[in-house]
N, C-alpha and C positions, 0 to 999 in steps of 0.2 A: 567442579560441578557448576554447571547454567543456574543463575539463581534468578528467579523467576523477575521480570522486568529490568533486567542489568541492563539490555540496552539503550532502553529509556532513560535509565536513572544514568549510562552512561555519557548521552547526548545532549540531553535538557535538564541536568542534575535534578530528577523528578521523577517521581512515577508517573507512568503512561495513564492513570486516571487524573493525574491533576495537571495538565494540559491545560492552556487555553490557547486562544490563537493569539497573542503576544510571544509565546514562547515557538508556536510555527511563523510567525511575521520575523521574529528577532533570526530567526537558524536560517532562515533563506534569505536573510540582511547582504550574507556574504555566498559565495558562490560555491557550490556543491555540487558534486558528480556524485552517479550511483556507481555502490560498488558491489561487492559479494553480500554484504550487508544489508543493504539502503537500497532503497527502489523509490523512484516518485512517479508519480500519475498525476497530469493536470487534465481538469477538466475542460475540455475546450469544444464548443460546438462550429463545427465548418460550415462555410455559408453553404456551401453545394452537399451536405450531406443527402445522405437517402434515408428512406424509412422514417418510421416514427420515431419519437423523442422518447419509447418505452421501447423500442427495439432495439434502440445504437443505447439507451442505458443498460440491458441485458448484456450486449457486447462489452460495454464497459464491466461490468461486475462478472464476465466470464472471465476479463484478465485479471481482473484482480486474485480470482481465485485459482487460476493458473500460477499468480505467482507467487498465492500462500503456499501450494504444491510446492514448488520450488523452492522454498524458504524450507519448507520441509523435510525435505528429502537434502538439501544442502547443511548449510551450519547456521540456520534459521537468521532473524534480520525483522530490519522495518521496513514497512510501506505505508506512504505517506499520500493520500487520494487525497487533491487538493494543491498540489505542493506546485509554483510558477511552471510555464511552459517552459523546456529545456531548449537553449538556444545550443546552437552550434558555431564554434569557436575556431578560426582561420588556427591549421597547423593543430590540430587536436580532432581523434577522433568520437573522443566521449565530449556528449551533451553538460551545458552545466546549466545547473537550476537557479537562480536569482530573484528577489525581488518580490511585486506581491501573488499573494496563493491565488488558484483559480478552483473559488468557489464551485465545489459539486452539489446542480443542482439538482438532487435526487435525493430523498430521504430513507436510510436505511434504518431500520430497527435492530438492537442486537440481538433477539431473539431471530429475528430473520435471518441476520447475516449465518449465526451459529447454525440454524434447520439447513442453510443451504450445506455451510462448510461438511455440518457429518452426514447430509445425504448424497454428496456429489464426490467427495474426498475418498477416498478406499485405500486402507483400513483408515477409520472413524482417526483423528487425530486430537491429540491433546493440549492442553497449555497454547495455544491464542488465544492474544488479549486485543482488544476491540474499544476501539473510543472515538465516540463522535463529538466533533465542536462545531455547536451551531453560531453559523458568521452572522447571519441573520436570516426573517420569517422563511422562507425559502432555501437555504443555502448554510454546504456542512463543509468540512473539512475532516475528514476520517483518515486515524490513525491503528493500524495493524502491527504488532509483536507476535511474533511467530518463532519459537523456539524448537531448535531440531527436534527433530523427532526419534525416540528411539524406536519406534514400531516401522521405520522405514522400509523398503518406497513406498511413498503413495502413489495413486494416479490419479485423475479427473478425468473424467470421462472416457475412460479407460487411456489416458497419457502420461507416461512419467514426465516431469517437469526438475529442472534443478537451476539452479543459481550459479554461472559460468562469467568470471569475466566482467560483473557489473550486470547482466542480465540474464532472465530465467530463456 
């Protein structure tokens, strides 16, 4: 049986409330690919982006919640929003993560995050856990535990999503 935060407690011998960013600075010290598990999102604003800086964040928090769906409907997993930009590696086709987090400059509330997850999720889902670590005045590093679901599939916006390979 999934005991509620194992992943956490399996990664950062901790629970996913007692987080700070020492213990995301020290795990991406060393190099890390996502897998069925583990998913990272850095936050990175492109010079030539389009739209506003409250449209391309919507886009950003539509993936993320694509790929709590995915976590869900799979054998559930972290996502780490904040986590360094994934380089690409001569002779490998997965990305690896390294070095320091890239501060997401967007502030989520967890009430918010949760009204989005059980209005856009279908069926409502249970057990995510949700934690934010503020780097500084502006800027977070948010961490996601998502334990399968047994009420599965869900969809988002009417799509199933799953966890394939290191990616939803």
């Amino acid at each position: 049986y999934f005991i509620e935060e194992k992943l956490t407690n399996i990664l950062f011998n901790k629970s996913i409330h007692d987080l700070k960013l020492d213990d995301i600075e020290t795990f991406f010290a060393n190099a890390k690919i996502e897998t069925d598990k583990l998913e990272f999102k850095s936050y990175v604003e492109l010079e030539n982006a389009t739209g506003t800086k409250s449209s391309r964040d919507k886009e950003k928090i539509n993936d993320i919640l694509k790929s709590v769906c995915g976590f869900l409907n799979s054998d559930g997993g972290i996502l780490i929003w904040g986590s360094p930009e994934g380089k690409n590696v001569e002779g490998s086709k997965e990305k690896i993560y390294i070095g320091d987090v890239s501060p997401v400059k967007y502030k989520i509330e967890k009430d918010q995050f949760i009204n989005r997850v059980t209005s856009e999720i279908n069926p409502t889902p249970h057990r995510i856990l949700f934690h934010s670590i503020q780097i500084n005045q502006d800027s977070y590093c948010y961490i996601f535990e998502i334990t399968k679901s047994e009420f599965a599939p869900h969809q988002y916006r009417g799509t199933y999503y799953m966890r394939l390979d290191g990616s939803t």
